[in-house]
Backbone as a chain_set.jsonl record, in Angstrom:
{"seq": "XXXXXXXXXXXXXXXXXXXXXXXXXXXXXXXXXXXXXXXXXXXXXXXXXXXXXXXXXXXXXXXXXXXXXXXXXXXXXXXXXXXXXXXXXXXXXXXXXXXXXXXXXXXXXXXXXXXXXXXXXXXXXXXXXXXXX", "coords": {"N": [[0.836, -1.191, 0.0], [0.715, 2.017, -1.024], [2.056, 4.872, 0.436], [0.57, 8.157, 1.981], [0.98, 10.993, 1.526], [1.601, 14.744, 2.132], [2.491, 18.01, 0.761], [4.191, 20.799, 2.556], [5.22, 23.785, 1.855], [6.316, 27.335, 1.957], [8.261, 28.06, -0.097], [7.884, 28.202, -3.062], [9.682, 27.302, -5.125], [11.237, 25.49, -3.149], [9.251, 23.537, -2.74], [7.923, 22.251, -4.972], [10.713, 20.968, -5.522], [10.967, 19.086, -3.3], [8.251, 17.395, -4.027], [8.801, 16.848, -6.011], [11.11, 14.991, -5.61], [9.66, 13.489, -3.664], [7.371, 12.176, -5.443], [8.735, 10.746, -7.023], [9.655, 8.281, -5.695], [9.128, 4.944, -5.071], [6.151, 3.453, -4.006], [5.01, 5.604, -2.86], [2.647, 8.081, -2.868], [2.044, 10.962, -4.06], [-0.314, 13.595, -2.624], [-0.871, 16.576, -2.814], [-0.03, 19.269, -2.834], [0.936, 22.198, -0.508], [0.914, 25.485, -0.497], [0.542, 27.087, 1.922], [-0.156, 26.296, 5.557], [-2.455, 26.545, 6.766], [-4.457, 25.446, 4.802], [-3.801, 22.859, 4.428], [-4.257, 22.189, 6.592], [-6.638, 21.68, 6.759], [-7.397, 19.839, 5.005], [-6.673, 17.329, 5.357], [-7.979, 17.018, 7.539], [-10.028, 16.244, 5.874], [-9.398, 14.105, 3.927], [-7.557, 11.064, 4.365], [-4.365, 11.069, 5.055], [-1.115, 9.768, 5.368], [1.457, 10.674, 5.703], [3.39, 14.138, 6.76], [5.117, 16.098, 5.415], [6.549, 18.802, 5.979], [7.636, 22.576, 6.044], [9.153, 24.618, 8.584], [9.369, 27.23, 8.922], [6.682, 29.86, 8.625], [4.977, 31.703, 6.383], [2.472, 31.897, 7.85], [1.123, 30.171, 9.476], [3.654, 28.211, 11.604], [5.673, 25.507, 11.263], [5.55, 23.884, 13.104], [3.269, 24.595, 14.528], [1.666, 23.685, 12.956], [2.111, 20.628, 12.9], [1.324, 20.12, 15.705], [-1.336, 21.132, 15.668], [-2.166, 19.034, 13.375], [-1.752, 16.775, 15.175], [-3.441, 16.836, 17.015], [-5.621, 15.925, 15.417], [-7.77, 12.809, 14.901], [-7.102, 10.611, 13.802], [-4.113, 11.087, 13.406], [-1.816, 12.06, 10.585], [1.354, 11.351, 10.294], [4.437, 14.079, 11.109], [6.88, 15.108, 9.288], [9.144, 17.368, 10.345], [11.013, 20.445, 8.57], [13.806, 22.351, 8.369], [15.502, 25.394, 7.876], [16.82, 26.243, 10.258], [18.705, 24.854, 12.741], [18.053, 24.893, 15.383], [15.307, 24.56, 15.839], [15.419, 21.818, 15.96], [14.718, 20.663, 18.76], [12.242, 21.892, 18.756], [10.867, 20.675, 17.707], [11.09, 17.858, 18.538], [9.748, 18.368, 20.992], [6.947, 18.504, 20.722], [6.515, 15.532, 19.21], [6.951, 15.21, 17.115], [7.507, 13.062, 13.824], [9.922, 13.306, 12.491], [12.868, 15.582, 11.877], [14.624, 17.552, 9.471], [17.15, 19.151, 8.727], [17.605, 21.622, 6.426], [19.959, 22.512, 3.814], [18.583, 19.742, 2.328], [18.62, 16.121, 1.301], [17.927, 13.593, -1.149], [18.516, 11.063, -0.243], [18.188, 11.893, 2.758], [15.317, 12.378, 2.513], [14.256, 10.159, 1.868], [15.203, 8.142, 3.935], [13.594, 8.932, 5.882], [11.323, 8.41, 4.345], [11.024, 5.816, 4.784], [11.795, 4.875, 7.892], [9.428, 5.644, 8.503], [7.501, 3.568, 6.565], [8.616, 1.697, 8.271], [7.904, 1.699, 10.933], [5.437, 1.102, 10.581], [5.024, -1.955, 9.753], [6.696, -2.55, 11.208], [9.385, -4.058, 9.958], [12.294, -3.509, 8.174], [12.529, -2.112, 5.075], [14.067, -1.297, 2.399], [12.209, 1.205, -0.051], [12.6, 2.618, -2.005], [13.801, 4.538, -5.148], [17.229, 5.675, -6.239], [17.612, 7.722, -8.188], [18.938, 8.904, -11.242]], "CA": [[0.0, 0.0, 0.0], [1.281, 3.786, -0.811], [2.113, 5.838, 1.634], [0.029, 8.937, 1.275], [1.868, 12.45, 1.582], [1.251, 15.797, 1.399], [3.812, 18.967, 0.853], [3.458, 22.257, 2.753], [6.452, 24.809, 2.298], [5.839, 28.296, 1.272], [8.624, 28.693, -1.014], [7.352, 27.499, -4.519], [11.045, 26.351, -5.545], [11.362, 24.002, -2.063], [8.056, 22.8, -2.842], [8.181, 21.702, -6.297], [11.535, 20.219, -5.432], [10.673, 18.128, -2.146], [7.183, 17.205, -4.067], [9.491, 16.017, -7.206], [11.8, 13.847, -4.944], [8.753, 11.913, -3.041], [6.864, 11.747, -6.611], [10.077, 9.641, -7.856], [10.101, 7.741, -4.819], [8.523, 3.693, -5.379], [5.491, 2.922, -2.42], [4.737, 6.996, -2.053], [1.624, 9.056, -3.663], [2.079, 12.709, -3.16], [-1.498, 13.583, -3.086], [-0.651, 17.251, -2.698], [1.052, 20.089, -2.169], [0.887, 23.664, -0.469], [2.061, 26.76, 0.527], [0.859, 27.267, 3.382], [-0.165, 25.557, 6.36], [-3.925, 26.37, 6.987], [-4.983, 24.643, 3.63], [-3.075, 21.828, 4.653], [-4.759, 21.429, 7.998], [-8.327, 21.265, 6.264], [-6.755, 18.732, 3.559], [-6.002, 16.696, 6.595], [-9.479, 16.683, 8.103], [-11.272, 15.725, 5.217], [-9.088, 13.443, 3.37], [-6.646, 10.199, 5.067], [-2.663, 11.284, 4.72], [-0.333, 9.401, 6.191], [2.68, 11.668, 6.051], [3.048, 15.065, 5.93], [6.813, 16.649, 5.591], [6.333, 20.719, 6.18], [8.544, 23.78, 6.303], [8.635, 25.185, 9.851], [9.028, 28.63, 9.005], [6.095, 30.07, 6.775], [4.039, 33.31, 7.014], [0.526, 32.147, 8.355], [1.355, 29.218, 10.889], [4.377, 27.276, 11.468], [4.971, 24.111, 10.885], [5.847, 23.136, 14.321], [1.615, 24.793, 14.693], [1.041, 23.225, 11.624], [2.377, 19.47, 13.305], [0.819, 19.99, 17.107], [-2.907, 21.151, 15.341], [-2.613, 17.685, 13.0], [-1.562, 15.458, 16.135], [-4.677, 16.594, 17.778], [-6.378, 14.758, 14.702], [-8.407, 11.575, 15.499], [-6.329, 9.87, 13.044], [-3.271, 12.188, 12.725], [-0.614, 12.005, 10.259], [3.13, 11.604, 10.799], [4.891, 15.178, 10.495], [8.616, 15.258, 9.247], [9.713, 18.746, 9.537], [12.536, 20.662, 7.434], [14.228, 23.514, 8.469], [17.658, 25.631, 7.88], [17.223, 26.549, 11.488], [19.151, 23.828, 13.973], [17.596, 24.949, 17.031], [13.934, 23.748, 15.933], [14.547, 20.466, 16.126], [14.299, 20.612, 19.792], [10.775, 22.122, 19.372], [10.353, 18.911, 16.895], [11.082, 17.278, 19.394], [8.862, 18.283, 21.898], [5.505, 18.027, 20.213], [6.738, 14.187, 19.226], [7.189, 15.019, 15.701], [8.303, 11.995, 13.444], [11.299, 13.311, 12.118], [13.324, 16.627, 11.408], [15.814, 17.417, 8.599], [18.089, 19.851, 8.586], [17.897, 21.874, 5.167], [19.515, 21.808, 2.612], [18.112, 18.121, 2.629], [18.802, 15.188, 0.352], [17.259, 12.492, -1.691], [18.539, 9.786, 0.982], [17.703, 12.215, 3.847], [13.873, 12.209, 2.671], [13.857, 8.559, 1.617], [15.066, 7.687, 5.479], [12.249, 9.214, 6.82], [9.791, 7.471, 4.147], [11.75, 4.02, 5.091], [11.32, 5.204, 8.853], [7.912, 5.433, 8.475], [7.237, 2.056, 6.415], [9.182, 0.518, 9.277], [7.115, 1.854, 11.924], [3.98, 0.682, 10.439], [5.229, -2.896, 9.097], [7.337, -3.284, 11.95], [10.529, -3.85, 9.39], [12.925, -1.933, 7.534], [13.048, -2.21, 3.883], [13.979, -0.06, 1.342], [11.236, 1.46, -0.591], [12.697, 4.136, -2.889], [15.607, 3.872, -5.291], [17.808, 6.927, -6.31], [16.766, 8.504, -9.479], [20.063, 9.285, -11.586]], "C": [[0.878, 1.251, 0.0], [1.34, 4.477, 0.633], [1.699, 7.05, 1.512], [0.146, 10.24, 1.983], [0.983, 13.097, 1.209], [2.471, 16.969, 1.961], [3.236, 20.455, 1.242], [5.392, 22.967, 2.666], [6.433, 26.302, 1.001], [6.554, 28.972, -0.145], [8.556, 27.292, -2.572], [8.851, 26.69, -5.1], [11.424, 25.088, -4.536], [10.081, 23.122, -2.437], [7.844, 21.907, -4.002], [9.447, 20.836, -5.993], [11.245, 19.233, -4.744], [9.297, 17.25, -3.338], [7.828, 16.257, -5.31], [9.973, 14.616, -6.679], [10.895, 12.888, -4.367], [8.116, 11.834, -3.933], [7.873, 10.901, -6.926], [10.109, 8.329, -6.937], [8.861, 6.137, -4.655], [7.728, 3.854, -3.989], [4.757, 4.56, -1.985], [3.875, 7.977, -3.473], [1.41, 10.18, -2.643], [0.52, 13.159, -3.726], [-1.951, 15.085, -3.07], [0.111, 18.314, -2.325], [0.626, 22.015, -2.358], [1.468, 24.85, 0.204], [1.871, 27.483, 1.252], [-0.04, 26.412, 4.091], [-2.013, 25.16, 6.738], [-4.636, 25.215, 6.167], [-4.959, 22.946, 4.227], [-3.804, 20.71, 5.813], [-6.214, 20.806, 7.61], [-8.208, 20.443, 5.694], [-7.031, 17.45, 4.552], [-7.622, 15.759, 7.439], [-10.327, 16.23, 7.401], [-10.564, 14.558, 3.94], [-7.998, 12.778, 4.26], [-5.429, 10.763, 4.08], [-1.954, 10.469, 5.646], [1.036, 10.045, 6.629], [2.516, 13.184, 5.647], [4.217, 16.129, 6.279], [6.02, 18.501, 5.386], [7.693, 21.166, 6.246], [8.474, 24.208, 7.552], [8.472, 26.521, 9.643], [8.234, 29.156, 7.946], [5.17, 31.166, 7.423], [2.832, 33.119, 8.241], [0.583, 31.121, 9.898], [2.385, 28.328, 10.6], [4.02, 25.88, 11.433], [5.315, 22.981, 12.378], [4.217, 23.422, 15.031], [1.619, 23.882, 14.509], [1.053, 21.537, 12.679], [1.23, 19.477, 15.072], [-1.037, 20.187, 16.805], [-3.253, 19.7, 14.509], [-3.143, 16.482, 13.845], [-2.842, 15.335, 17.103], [-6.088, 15.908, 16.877], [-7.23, 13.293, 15.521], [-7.46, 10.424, 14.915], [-4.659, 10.653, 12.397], [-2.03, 11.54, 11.611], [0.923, 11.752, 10.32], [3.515, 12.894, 10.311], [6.328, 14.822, 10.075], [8.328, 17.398, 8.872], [10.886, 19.32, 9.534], [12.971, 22.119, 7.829], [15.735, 23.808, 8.225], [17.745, 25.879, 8.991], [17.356, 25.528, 12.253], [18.271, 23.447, 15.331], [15.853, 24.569, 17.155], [13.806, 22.994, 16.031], [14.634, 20.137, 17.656], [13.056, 20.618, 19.975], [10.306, 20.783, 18.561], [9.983, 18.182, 17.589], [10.116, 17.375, 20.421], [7.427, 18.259, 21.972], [5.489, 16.382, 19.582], [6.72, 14.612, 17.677], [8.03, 13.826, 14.858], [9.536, 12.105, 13.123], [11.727, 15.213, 11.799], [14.592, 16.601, 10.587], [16.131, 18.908, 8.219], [18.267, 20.604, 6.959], [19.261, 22.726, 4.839], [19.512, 19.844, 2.537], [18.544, 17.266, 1.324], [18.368, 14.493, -0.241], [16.881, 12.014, -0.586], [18.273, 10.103, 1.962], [15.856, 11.719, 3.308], [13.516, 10.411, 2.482], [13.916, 7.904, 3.085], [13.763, 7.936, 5.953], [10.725, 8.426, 6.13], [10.115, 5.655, 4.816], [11.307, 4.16, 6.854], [9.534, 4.603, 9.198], [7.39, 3.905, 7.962], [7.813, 1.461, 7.556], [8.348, 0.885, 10.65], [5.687, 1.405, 12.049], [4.319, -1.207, 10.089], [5.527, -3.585, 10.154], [8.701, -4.008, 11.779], [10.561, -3.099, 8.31], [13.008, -2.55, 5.944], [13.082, -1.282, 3.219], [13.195, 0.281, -0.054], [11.619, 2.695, -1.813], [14.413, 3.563, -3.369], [15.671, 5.123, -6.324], [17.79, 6.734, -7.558], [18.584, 9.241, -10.429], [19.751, 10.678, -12.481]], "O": [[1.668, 1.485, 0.914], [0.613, 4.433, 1.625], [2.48, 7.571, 0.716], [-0.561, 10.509, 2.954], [0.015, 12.837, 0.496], [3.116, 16.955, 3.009], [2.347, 21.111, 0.698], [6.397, 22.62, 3.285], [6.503, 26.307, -0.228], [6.094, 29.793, -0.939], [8.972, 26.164, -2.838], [8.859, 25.505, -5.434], [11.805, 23.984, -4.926], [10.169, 21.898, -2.332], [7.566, 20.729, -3.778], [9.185, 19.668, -6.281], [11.184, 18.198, -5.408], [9.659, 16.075, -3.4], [7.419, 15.117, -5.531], [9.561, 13.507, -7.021], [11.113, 11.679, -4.443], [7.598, 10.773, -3.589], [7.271, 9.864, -7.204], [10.591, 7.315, -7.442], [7.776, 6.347, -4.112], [8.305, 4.261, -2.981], [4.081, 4.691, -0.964], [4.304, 8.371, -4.557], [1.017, 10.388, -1.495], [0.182, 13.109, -4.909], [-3.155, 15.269, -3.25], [0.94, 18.175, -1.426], [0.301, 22.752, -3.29], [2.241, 25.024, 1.146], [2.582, 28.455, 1.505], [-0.776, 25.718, 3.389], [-2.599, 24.09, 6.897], [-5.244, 24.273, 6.675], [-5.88, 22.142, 4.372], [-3.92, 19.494, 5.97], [-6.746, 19.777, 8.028], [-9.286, 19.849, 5.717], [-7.805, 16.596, 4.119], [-8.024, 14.625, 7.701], [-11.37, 15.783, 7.879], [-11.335, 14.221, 3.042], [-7.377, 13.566, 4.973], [-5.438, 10.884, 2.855], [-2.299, 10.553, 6.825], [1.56, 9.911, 7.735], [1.862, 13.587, 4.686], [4.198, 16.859, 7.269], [5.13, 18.977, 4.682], [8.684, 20.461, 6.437], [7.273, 24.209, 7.822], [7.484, 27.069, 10.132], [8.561, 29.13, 6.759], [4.799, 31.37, 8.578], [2.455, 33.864, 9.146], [0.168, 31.383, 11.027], [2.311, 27.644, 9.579], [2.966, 25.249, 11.5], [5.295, 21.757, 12.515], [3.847, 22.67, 15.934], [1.592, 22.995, 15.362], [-0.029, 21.271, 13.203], [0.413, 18.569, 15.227], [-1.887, 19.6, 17.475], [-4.322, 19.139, 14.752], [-4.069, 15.683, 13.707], [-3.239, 14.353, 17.73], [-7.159, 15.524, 17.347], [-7.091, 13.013, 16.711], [-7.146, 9.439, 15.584], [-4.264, 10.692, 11.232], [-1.408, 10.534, 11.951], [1.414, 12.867, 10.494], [3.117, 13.151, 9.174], [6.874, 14.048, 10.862], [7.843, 18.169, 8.044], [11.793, 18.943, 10.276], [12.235, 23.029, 7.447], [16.733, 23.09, 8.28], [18.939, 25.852, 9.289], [16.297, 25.033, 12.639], [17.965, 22.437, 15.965], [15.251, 24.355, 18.207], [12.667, 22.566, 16.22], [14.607, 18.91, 17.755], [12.471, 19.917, 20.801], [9.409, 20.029, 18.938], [8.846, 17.71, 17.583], [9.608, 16.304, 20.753], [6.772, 18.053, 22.994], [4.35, 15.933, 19.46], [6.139, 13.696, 17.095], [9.196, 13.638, 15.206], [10.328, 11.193, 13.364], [10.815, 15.994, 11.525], [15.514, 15.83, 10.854], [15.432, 19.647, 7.526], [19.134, 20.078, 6.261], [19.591, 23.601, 5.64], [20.419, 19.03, 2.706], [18.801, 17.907, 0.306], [17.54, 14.442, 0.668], [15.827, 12.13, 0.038], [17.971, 9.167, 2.703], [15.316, 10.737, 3.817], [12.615, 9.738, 2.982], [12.965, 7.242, 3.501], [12.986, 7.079, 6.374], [9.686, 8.049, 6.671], [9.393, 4.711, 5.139], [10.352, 3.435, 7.134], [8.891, 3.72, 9.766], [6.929, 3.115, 8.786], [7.249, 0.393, 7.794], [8.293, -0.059, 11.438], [4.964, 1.318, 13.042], [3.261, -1.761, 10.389], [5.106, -4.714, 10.404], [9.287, -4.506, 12.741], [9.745, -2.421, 7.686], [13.673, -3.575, 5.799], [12.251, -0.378, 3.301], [13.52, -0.312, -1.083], [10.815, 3.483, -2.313], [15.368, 2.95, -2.893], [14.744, 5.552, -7.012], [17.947, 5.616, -8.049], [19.172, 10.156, -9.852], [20.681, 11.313, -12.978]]}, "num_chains": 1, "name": "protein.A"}
């Protein structure tokens, strides 16, 4: 079964990029993507996502909001979120966020976190995504 994403990060060039890399990525339907956070949250409530990688810093609500308003979901999402700032992934951390990555990010950084995720639901690790030349 897919793993079913969605992309929030306000700048249209990160977004298109990140949204490219998990489109390429075997096991993973990006079933959207936006730029900013509100949208995102309604997306959320009325359609099943299973992941949902964000930007933390974005005009209208972060994405460290953005992650603590999902988790109060009935069925919430996994967040991964992406920042150039270091010192957020503490706050990552403290709302239980699934993962944080350090931008500028990588293929194999985002593929960990979808492999992560399949392994948290499966219960093992296999590799689900194969690098795009």
């Amino acid at each position: 079964m897919n793993i079913r994403v969605i992309v929030v990060d306000n700048s249209p060039e990160l977004l298109d990029k990140l949204t490219g890399i998990l489109k390429d990525m075997k096991g993973v339907e990006v079933l959207k993507s936006f730029p900013e956070a509100v949208a995102a949250v309604q997306y959320v409530k009325e359609n099943p996502v299973d992941m949902v990688f964000s930007d933390v810093v974005m005009p209208d609500i972060s994405g460290i909001t953005l992650a603590s308003k999902l988790y109060q979901l009935e069925n919430p999402p996994e967040v991964v979120l992406l920042s150039g700032i270091p010192g957020f992934s503490l706050e990552a951390w403290s709302i239980r966020a699934f993962g944080f990555i350090i931008k500028p990010y990588t293929r194999a950084q985002i593929g960990e976190m979808i492999e992560k995720f399949r392994s948290s639901r499966n219960g093992k690790a296999e590799k689900f995504y194969e690098e795009v030349e």
